[in-house]
N, C-alpha and C positions, 0 to 999 in steps of 0.2 A: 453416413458419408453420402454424400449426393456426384454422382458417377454421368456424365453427361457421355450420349456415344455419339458417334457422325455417321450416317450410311451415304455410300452413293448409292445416284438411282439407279440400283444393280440386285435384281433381287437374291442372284451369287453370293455379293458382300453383304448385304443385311444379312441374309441367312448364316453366314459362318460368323457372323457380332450375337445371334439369338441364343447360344445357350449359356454363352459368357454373361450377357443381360440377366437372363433367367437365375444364374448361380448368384449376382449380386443382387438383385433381387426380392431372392429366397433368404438371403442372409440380412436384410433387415437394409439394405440401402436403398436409399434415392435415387433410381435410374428412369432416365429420357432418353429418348434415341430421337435425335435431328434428321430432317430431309428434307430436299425439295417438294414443293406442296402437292405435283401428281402423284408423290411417292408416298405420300402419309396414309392411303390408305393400306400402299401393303404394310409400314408399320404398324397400324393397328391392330392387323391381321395377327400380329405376333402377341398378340396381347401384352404388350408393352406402351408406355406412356411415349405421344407422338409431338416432336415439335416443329412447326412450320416454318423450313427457312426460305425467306420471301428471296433471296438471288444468291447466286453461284449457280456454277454451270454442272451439270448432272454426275461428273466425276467427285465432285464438290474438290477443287484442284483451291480453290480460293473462296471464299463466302464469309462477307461482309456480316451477314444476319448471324451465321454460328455468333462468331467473335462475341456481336452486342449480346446476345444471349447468353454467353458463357459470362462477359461482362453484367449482367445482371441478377442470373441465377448464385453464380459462383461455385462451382463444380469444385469440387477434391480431387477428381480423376477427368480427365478426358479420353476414351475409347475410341479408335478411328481407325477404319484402313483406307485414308482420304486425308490429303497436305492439309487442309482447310483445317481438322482437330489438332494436329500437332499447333499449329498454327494459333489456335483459338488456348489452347492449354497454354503457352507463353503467354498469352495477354492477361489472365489473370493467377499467374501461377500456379498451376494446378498440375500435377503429375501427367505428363503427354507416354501415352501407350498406344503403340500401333501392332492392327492385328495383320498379317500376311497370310497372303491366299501364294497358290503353287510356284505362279510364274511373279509375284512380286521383290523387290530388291529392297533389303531391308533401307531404313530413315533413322541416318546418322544425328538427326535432331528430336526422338523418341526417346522418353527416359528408360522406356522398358521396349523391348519389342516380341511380340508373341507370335510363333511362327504354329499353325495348327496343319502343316505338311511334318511326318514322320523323319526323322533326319538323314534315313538313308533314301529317302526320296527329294531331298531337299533342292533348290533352285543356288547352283553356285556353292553349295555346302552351305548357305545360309546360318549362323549362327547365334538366330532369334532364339528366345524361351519357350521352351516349346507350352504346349495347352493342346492338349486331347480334343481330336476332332471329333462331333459331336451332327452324326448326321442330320438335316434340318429342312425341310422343304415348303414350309407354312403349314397350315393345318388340313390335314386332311381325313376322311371317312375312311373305315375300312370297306373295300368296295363287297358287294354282294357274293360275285365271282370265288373271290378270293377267301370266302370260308367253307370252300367244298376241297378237300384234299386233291393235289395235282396226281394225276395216274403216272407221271414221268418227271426226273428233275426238271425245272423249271427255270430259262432262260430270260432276261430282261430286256427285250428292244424295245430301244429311247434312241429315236431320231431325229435331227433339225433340220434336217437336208434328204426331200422325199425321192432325189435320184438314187438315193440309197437302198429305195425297198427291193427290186427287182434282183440287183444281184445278190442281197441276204437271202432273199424268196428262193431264190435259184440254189443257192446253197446250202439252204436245211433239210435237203432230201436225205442227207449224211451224216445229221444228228438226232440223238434217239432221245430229244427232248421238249418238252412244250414250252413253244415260243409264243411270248404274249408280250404285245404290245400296242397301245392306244395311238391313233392315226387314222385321219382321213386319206387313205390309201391312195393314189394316182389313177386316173380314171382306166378302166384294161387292163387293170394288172388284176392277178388270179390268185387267190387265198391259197395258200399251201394247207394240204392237212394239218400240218406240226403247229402250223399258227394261230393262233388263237387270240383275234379283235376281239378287245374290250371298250365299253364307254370311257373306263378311267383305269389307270395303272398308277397309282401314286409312288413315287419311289419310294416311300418314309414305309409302307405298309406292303409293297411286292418285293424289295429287297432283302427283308430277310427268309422270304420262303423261297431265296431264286440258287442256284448253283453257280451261275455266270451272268456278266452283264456285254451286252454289242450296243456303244453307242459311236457316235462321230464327231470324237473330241470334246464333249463335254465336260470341264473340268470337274463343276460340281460333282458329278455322277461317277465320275472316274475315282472320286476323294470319298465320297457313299462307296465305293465300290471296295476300295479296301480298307474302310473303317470295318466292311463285316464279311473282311476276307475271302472276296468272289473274284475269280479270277474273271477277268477282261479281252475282250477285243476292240482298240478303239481302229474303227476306220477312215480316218485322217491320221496324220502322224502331228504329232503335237512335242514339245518338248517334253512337259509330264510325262506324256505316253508314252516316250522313250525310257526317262526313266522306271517305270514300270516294267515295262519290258525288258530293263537291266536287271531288274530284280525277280524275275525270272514268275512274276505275278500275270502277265498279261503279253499279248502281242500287240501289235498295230501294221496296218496295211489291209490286203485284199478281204474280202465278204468269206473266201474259202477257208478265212482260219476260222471261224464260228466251227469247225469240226474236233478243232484239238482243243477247245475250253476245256477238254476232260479230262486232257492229260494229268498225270499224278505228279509230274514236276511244276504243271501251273499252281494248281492247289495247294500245293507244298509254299510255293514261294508267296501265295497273298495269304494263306495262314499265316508267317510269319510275318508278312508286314502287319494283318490283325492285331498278334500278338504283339508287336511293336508300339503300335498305337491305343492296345489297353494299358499298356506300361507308362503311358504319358500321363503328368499330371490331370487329374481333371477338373474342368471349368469351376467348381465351388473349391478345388484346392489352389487355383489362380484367382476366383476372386477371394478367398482370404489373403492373401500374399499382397494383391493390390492395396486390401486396406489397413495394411500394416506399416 
């Protein structure tokens, strides 16, 4: 079966298309994943087959080149969390499948649609198919650091917004844990004991040595976060984040909850969303289903 998938230039949505690829694949199919041509190289990154879509705009909302390509190759399936493959799937008849990231509303013009948010975290009660999220980040080393046993549970900061270091800094005097996280720090600001700069912290390889995760809305990271059951602190308030927080998995707001990660009711509640999300079909039990 030849499986044709669409990424936007989003290395987010590649990355939640990559284990779904991987299972079809592995099962003896023909898959390509399309992009815009600054994006092909993280496609290849995944080690997956890359194809250059010469226009459409980075969302791939429309793209001309998919269409001809699908038009050419002749795909059985088209794979997309981007209009342009539903899109490209009618032109040549091909089963149109769309995959849904946290905050996406499902597409009434999907033959299938696969929602890889757990359903009691879901966007609107979303009632896509679900598919076992399958944490993803591209390839990474395991760093040096990280095969020396941690003296203390071990904390995950991952930040996009460096106003943030200061009052997390400020705030780990109150946690009895090693916080590590890679950043070019803001010039004046003073290392905490607790902290612990490294050159690299890959999520795919410090996430499962960590207790908890303090990021600032990251979705990805937040959806890593309870594929392996670690309760959270996001410091923006997000919708996801809310959700979470409903599920009694994580908080979001000020730097000073980095103190209550430890609480036994957090724990409790992203264990169960874990267990939630090993209960979901996984990617090689979707892609058999696709090619039936």
């Amino acid at each position: 079966m030849r499986v044709l998938l669409a990424a936007p230039s989003s290395t987010a949505r590649l990355h939640t298309l990559v284990p779904l690829a991987w299972a079809l694949r592995t099962a003896g199919h023909d898959v390509k994943i399309a992009g815009r041509p600054a994006f092909v190289e993280h496609i290849l990154s995944t080690g997956c087959v890359a194809v250059e879509l010469e226009d459409g705009d980075a969302s791939l909302t429309e793209s001309t080149a998919l269409g001809e390509f699908a038009q050419l190759w002749r795909p059985e399936v088209v794979v997309s969390n981007a209009p342009a493959g539903i899109a490209a799937a009618r032109e040549v008849g091909a089963k149109a499948v769309r995959v849904l990231g946290p905050e996406d509303e499902p597409d009434i013009a999907a033959d299938h649609t696969l929602d890889v948010v757990p359903p009691s975290l879901r966007h609107n009660g979303s009632a896509g198919e679900p598919l076992r999220h399958v944490p993803y980040f591209g390839p990474v080393e395991v760093p040096t650091w990280l095969r020396r046993k941690a003296r203390r549970t071990r904390i995950l900061l991952s930040l996009t917004d460096p106003s943030w270091y200061e009052p997390v800094f400020d705030a780990v005097s109150e946690v009895d844990s090693e916080i590590v996280c890679a950043a070019e720090l803001p010039a004046g600001l003073a290392l905490p004991q607790k902290v612990k700069l490294v050159d690299d912290a890959p999520p795919a390889a410090v996430l499962p040595t960590c207790a908890a995760v303090v990021h600032d809305g990251d979705e990805s990271l937040a959806l890593a976060a309870v594929a392996y059951g670690l309760p959270q602190l996001s410091l923006t308030e997000s919708a996801f984040g809310t959700r979470v927080t409903a599920a009694s998995a994580g908080i979001s707001g000020a730097a000073e909850g980095i103190s209550r990660l430890a609480d036994e009711t957090l724990r409790a509640g992203a264990n169960a969303l874990r267990a939630e999300v090993a209960a979901l079909p996984a990617p090689r039990v979707v892609a058999a289903a696709l090619a039936s």
